[in-house]
Structures are given as structure tokens and as C-alpha cells.
N, C-alpha and C positions, 0 to 999 in steps of 0.2 A: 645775249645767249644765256646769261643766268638767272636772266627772269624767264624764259623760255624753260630751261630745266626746271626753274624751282615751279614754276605751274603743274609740270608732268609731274612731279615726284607730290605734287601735292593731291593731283588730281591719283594718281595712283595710292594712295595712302587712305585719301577720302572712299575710292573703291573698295579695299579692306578694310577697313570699316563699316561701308555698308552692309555687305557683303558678311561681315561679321552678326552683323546688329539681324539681319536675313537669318541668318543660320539660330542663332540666339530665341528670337522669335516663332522658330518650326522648334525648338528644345522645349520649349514654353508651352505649345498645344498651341499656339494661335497661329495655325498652316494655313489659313488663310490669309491671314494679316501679311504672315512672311512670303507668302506665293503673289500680294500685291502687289510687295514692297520687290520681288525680285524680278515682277514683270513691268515694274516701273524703271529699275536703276539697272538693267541691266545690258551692258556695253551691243549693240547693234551688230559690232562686224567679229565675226568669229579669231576673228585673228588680234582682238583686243587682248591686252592684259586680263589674265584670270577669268577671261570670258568662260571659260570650258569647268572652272568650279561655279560660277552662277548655273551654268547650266547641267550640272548635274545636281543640282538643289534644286535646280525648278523639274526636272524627268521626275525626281524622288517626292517631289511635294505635288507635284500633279498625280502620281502615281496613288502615293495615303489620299487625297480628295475626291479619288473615283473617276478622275478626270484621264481614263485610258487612254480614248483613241486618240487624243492627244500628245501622252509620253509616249505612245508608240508610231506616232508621225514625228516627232523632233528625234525620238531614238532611229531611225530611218535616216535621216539626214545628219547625224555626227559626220563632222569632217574624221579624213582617215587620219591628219598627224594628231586628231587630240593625244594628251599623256595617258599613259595606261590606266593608271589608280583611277583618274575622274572615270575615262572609257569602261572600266568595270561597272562602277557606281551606275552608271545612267544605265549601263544594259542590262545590272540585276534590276533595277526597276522597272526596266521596260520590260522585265520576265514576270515581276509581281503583275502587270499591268496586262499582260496578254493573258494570265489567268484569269483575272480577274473580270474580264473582259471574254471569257468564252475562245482565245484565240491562242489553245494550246500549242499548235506547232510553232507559229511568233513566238509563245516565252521559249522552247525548247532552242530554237536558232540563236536568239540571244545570249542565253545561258552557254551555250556550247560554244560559242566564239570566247567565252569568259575563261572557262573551263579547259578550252584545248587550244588558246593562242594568246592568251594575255596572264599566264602568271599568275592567278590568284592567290590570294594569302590563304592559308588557313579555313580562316571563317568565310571568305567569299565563297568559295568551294563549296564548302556546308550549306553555305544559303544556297547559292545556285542550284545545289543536288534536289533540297526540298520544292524551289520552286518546279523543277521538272516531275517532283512526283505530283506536287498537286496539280500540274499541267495532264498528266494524265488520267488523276482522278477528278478531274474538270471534265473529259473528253470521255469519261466511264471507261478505259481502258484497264480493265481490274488486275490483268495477269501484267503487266506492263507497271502499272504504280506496284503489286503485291513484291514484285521480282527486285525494283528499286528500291521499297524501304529495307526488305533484306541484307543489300547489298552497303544501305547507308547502316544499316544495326552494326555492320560485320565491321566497317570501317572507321565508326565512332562510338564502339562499345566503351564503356558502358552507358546504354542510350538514357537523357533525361527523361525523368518523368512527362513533361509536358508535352515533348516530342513522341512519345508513343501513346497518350492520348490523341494526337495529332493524328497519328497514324490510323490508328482506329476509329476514329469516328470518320477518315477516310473511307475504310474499310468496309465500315455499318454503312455508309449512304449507298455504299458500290454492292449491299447483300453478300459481303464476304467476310458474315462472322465468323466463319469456321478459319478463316486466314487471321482473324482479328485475335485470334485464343494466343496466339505467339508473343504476345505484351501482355496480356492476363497480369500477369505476376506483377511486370511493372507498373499499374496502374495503382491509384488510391484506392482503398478496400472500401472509402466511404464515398467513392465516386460515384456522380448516376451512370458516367460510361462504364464505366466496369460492371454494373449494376445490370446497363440492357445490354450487356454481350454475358452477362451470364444469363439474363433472360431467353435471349433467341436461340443460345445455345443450348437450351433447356438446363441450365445446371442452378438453375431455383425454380421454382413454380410460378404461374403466373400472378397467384393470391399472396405468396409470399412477396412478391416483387412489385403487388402495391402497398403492401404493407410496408416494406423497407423505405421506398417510394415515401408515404404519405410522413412518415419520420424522418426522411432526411429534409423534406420543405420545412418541416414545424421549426428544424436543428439550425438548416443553413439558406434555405430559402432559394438554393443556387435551379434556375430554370427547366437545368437539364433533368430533373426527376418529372417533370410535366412530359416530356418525351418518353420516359418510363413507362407514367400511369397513360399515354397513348397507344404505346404499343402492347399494353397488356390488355387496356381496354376493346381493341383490335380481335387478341386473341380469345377474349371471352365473349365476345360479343355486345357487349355491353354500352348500349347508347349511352346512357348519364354520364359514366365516367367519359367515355369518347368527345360530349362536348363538353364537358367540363376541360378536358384537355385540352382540348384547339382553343376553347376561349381563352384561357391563360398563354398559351402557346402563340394565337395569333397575337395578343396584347404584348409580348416582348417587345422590348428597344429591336431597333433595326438592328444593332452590332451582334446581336445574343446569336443568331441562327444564321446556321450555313446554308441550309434548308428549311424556311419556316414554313408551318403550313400556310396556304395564305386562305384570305378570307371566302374564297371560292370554296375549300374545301369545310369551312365553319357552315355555310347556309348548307350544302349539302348534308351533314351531320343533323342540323336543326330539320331538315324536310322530312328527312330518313326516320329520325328521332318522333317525331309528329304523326307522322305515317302510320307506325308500329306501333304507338301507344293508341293512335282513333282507332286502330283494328282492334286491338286489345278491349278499348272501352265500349268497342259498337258506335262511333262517332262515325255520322255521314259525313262522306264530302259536301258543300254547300252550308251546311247549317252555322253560318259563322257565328251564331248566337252562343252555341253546345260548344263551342272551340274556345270560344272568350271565357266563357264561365268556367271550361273544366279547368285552361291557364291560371284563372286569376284563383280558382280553389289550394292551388298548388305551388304556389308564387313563394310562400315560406317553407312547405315540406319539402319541394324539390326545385328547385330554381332554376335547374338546366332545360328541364322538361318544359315545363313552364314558358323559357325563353324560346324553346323547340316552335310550343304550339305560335307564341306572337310571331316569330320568323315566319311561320307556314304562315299566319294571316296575312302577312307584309305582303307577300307575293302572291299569295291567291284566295286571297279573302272574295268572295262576289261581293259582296255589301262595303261602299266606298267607307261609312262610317267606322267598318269594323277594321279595313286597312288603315287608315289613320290611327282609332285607338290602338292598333295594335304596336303602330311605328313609334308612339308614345309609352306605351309600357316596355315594350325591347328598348328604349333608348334609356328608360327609366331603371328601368330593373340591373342593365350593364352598369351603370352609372351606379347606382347601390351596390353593387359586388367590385366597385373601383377595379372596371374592368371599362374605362372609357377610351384607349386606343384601341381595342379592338370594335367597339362600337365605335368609334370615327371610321376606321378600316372595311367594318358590316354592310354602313350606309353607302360607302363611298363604292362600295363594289357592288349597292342593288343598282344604282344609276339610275335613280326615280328623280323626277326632274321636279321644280318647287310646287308646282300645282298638285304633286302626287303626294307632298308632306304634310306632315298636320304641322301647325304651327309651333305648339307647344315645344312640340319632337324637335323642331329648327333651333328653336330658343336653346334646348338641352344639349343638343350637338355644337353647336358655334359656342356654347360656354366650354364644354368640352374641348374644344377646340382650340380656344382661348386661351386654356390652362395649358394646351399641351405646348405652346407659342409657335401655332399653327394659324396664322392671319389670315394666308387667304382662304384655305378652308373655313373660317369660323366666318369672313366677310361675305362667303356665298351663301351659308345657311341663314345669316341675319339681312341679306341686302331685303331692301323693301319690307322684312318685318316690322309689325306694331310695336311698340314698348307693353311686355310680357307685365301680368299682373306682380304689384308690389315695386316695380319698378316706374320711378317719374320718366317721362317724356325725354327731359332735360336729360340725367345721368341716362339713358339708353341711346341718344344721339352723340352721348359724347364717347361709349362706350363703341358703336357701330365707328365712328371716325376713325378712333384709336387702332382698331383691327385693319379698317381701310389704309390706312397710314402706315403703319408695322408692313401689309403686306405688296407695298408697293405700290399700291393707288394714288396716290397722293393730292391725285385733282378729285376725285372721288369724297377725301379725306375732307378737301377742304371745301365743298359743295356741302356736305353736311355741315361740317363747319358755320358757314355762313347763316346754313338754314337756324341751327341753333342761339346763332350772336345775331340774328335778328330780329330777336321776338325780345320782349320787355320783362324786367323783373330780376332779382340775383338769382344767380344761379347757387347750388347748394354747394358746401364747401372743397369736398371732395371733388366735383366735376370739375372746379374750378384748378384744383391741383393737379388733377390727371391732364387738360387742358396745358398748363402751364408746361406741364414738364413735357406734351408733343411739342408745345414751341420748341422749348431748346433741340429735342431732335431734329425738327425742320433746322435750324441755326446748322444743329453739327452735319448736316447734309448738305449746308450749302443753299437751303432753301430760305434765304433771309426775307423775302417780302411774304411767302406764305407766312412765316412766323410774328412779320411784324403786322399783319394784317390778323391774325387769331387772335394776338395779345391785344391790341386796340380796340379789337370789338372785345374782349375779354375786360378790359379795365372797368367800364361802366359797370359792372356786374358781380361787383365782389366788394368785400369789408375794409378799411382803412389796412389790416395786418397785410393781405393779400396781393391789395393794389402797390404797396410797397417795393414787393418781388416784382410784378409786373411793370413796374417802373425803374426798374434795375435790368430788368431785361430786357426794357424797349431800351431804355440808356445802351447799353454796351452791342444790341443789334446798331443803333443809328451810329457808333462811334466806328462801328467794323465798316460801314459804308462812308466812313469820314463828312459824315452831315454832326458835326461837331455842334453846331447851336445847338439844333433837335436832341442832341444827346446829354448837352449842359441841361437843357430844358426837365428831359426827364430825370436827371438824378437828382437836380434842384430838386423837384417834388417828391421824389421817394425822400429823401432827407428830410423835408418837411413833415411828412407825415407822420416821425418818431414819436412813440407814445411816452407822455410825461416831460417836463420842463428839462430835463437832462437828455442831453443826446446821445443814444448810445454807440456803438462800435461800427456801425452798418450805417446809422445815418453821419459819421465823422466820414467815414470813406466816402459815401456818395456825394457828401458837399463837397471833400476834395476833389472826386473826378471834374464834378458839375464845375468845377474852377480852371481845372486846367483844360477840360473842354471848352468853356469862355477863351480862355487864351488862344486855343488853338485858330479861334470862330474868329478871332480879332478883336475881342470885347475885352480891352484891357482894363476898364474901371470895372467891369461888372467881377472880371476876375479877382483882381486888388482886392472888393471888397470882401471875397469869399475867401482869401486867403488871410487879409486880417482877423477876419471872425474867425478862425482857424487857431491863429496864434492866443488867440483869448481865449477860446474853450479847448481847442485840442489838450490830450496827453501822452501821444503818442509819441516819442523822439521822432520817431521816421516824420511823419506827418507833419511835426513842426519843421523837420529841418526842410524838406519839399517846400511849405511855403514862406519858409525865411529865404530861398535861393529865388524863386521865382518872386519875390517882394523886389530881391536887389536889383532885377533884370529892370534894364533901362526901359 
């Protein structure tokens, strides 16, 4: 009976702890890690010990990963006796979660079960109340959200700042700036929200309100003045500025915008844009020739315009040459204004298939793509491409694998692979390093024979320094498969290969593994002698004492 207890008490202590170490990990930003780690350890029958706090850190950590209709199927199925406190917790998230998710009345029923039958503290109240307003300004229900923040000002005056920018930029999406004037005061004086609610309001001009605009990006860089100089550009009409706008606008991180423009509304600007200046200049349609020249005239004086004319070529160029060059200079020209996520975004919303791209343009986007560590994006603009001038053969195969690999290919990965480890000759140093280090990712994946099949064709192809590593990594691959000979085998050689008559630190370690690997293999003389040579040159305490114990073993 008391080994019976002492299992449960131990198995419930190991649960907080985990459970702990879970929670720790979503504090941390790694909500992924800890949404693994809580869909892995976490008790099956509801009626388990502290089942019901694992499961309100999994509604709450599905809820921050976007993963809605999710926390709002398990929020759906709470048993009715969970304890209140967790029962709040899961259904303010599954109210985050119906917003965010387009499923306003879901957060509103949740919230209200919070609100008018479980007791909220304080602050649950307050979060609840906001997610019902943004459940209405989800649903564009303007008099409905206007009537609630009211009601939340009245009841937790004096409202924070952040909270009534909150409010208002609610307010501005819903075209209720005349409601949005009610926080004026509270807002930052050097805000861009307070900036375009005194724009739409007319209580600055629309030339002063880029000018404020174009000084606060220089000051703080903060996004929302891009939304500024759109909507000013809007009201004067004014293409350059309009895409100059969207292209920085569309180029934001995903987190920046509640409503971003998206890249639908960028090609439309560039058509429009394009349109209005060949009228202006007398440029026919058709003549892709007059389109190209007048772009590339203009590519330093105005670079929006410019981008206007290649976008119009992209899509209706007649002459296939002048489509291609054109997809080459747009991808070019973004790519110099380090405005490469909206050109990933540009491309990805023409939907021109690989026949329809110029090569170059592929090369420019999959690097782009690359950098942004977007893998399978950059593996679809480079599959089947040549290796691009200035680039060897070698480093562009190893470079296509890499993105293959990152993006979940991994047979894809290692087909090139092969193709590259079977041709003759070293490889250059760098290919050989980027190389080395997807091994270890196949290893930390679990993928130990892709890895050890990379490194072995890998080994013939590089410099004594090199092979070294690579024989430290085939070693400790063959010893996680307990092929202990093969694994004495390789570190014996990495040891071997130490440059100069002294052996240094890396090759001490590697003779002792390669020894107690012998041991493990059953090769007791071959180990004996690797641990006497130990004793004579090692200087490491530890190291000598390991093989002073393993000398004494019978």
C-alpha cells in the first residue's frame, strides 16, 4: 500500500512539475514548444488530477497560435464541475478566439457566461468587457462597440492610454471618426492615430498631415504613419504617394495590421498608376517597347511610378520578352528599396506559374525568400532552376537542398543531396559547412540514416580540418544507434587526424569515446590500449580518472 501511494504522490508531483516547466515555457515565447509539451503530458480523462489547469493553458496557448476553431471546440466541451477560476480562463480565451476567428456571437456567449455566472475578479471583467467590444467591431456593429466603450470609459475611468488607442483605431476601421474624437485628448500628441483622426476629421490639412507623417517615420519609424500618408494620398489623389504607401504597408510583419492592405489592392494602385501616367505621356497600349523605356527612364527620379509601369507589364505586357524583363526589374527594383516581403507577397498574388517567370526574377524571389526563412516559398521559385551566374553548381545544389530540407521536403532534400555527393572532386569549404550543419538537423529530427548517409558521402570531399567534424558526427550518429564498433571506428579517426605531434582537446575526447565505444563493442584489448595511451598523454583529471577505473575493471 505504500509503495502504491508513494507512486501516486510521485506521479502527481511529476504532473506539477510538468505542468509547471509548460507554463514556464508559454512565459518564455516558446508557445509552441509549451502547446507540445502540453499536448504530449497531458492527463487523458478529465477527471485526472489538475487536468482542468493543463487545460486551460492549452484553450489559452491554442488561442495566442491562431489555432481558433480549435479552443473553441474544446471550449464547447468543458465538463460542467471544472473549478471556476480555470472555467473563466479557458472561456476568456475562447472569447479571444471567436474574435479572432470572425465568430462574434461565440466570443459574446462565452464572455457572458464569465461575466454573469462565474465571479470574475476585477481584471477578468475588464478583459471580458473589451473582448465583447471587439467582438462587435469584428461584426462592423459600430453603434453596439460605440455604446460599449462608453460604457467601459464610465466604469474604468481614468481609461489608459493604450486602451483608447484601442478604441479608436476600432472606431477608424468602423468610419466612425466623429465617435473616435471622444479619446482625442487621450491619445499620444506624436501618435500617427491621433494624427489620422485629426486628418479625417479635417482638423489638419491633408499636406500638413504628410508632412507630420513623413517626420514622424524619419523620428520613430513606427508603421502607422504609412497609414497616414495613404489616406492623405487617397484624399489628394495622388498615385506616387498611394503606392508608395501600400508598398511599405503591404511589406509590414503580419502582427503590425489589423487591416493590412493586402497585395490585391498594391497591383491595383500599380495598374491605375500606369494607366494615368501612359495617358498623360501619350503612351499606347501595346507598345511594350515605350513602357519599358519610359520605366527604366524613371527608375532613380521616381521609383514608384516606375514600379507602376513594370507591374502593368507583368500582366499585360503583349511581347512575352517584355513580361519577363519586366518581372526582373519589379522584383529588382523592390529588392533595392528593401521592400522584399511585399514583393514575395506581389508575386505570390500574380499566380504566374514557372513557365510564366523569367528565371533571373526566380533566382531574386527564392533568395528573398530565403532571408525571410520562408523555405517552401523560396523551394518553389528555385525547384528545377540552373545555378544563377557567379554561383558554382555545387554551392547552388547545396543551397536548393537547404530550403528543401527547412521546408519539410526532406526526400526532395536528400535526392539533391545525392545528386550533389555524387559527382567527384572537394567541395568548397562553405558548402561543406552548410552541409554539415543539415546533418545535425536531420540527427535533431530523428532522421539519423538521412544524416548519416549525407555525412559519408560528405567525408571524401573536404580537408583533414573538416573531415574531423565529420567524423565526430558520424561517431556519435553510429553510437545513438548502439553500432558501438562503427562508432569507436569513427572517432578513432577523427583523433587521428589532430594537426601536429600534440594532441589537442577534441582529439583527447574523441580517443576516449573511441575507447569506451571498444568497450561497449566487446574489444577489451583494443580498448585497454586506448585507455593506457590516455594515461600517458591525457591532462585532463576527469579523463584520466575514467580511464584509471575502466583499466581496474576485470
Amino acid at each position: 500500500m505504500r509503495i502504491v501511494l508513494a507512486l501516486l504522490l510521485f506521479a502527481v508531483g511529476g504532473g506539477a512539475f510538468a505542468l509547471e516547466t509548460a507554463r514556464g515555457l508559454a512565459a518564455s515565447g516558446a508557445t509552441r514548444l509549451a502547446l507540445a509539451r502540453v499536448e504530449q503530458l497531458q492527463p487523458r480523462d478529465p477527471a485526472a488530477p489538475r487536468w482542468g489547469e493543463w487545460e486551460a493553458l492549452r484553450i489559452s496557448l491554442l488561442a495566442t497560435l491562431g489555432r481558433n476553431e480549435e479552443a473553441l471546440q474544446r471550449a464547447d466541451a468543458l465538463p460542467a464541475n471544472m473549478p471556476s477560476p480555470l472555467l473563466r480562463t479557458c472561456l476568456l480565451a475562447a472569447g479571444r478566439a471567436g474574435v479572432a476567428s470572425g465568430h462574434g456571437a461565440v466570443a459574446r456567449r462565452h464572455v457572458a457566461r464569465v461575466l454573469w455566472q462565474l465571479e470574475p475578479s476585477v481584471e477578468e471583467a475588464r478583459t471580458g468587457r473589451l473582448i465583447v467590444i471587439d467582438s462587435y467591431v469584428g461584426e462592423r456593429q459600430g453603434d453596439a462597440a460605440f455604446r460599449a466603450m462608453l460604457r467601459f470609459q464610465q466604469d474604468y475611468a481614468p481609461l489608459e492610454r493604450a486602451t483608447a488607442e484601442h478604441f479608436v483605431e476600432g472606431l477608424l476601421a468602423l468610419n466612425l471618426e466623429q465617435n473616435a474624437v471622444n479619446w482625442l485628448a487621450s491619445l499620444d500628441d506624436a501618435s500617427p492615430i491621433k494624427l489620422m483622426v485629426r486628418l479625417k476629421t479635417g482638423l489638419v490639412g491633408v499636406d500638413a498631415a504628410v508632412g507630420q507623417a513623413r517626420a514622424g517615420l524619419n523620428k520613430s519609424g513606427d508603421p502607422g504613419y504609412w497609414r497616414v500618408l495613404y489616406e492623405a494620398a487617397r484624399r489628394r489623389k495622388d498615385t506616387t504617394l498611394s503606392i508608395e504607401a501600400l508598398e511599405h504597408l503591404v511589406n509590414l510583419e503580419e502582427d503590425h495590421a489589423a487591416t493590412p492592405p493586402t497585395q490585391a489592392e498594391l497591383w491595383q494602385a500599380y495598374l491605375a498608376g500606369a494607366q494615368e501616367a501612359a495617358n498623360q505621356n501619350q503612351l499606347l497600349t501595346g507598345e511594350d517597347a515605350a513602357w519599358s523605356d519610359f520605366a527604366a527612364r524613371r527608375i532613380a527620379s521616381n521609383p514608384q511610378l516606375a514600379r507602376a509601369f513594370f507591374a502593368y507589364l507583368v500582366r499585360h505586357g503583349r511581347e512575352r520578352e517584355s513580361r519577363l524583363n519586366a518581372q526582373l526589374q519589379l522584383a529588382f527594383s523592390l529588392q533595392q528599396a528593401r521592400l522584399e516581403r511585399a514583393a514575395l507577397r506581389l508575386f505570390e498574388g500574380a499566380q504566374l506559374d514557372d513557365a510564366a517567370l523569367d528565371a533571373q526574377a526566380r533566382f531574386l524571389l527564392g533568395a528573398m525568400a530565403e532571408r525571410a526563412n520562408l523555405p517552401v516559398q523560396a523551394s518553389r521559385y528555385w525547384k528545377g532552376l540552373a545555378a544563377p551566374p557567379g554561383v558554382s553548381a555545387q554551392e547552388w545544389q547545396v543551397r536548393v537542398a537547404v530550403v528543401y530540407w527547412r521546408g519539410g521536403m526532406s526526400d526532395a532534400a536528400l535526392a539533391t543531396l545525392r545528386g550533389l555527393l555524387g559527382t567527384t572532386g572537394v567541395l568548397p569549404a562553405e558548402a561543406a559547412r552548410q552541409l554539415t550543419a543539415i546533418a545535425q538537423e536531420m540527427v535533431a529530427a530523428g532522421k539519423l540514416d538521412y544524416a548519416d548517409e549525407v555525412l559519408r558521402g560528405l567525408l571524401p570531399k573536404t580537408d583533414a580540418r573538416q573531415q574531423r567534424e565529420i567524423l565526430l558526427a558520424l561517431a556519435r550518429i553510429a553510437e545513438q544507434g548502439t553500432k558501438f564498433q562503427l562508432a569507436a571506428d569513427y572517432y578513432l579517426r577523427s583523433a587521428l587526424l589532430a594537426d601536429g605531434k600534440v594532441p589537442d582537446a577534441q582529439a583527447m575526447q574523441a580517443r576516449l569515446a573511441a575507447a569506451l565505444n571498444l568497450a561497449q563493442a566487446g574489444y577489451r584489448e583494443d580498448a585497454r590500449a586506448q585507455f593506457e595511451w590516455l594515461l600517458k598523454n591525457a591532462k585532463d583529471p576527469a579523463q584520466l580518472d575514467i580511464a584509471r577505473r575502466e583499466l581496474a575493471k576485470p
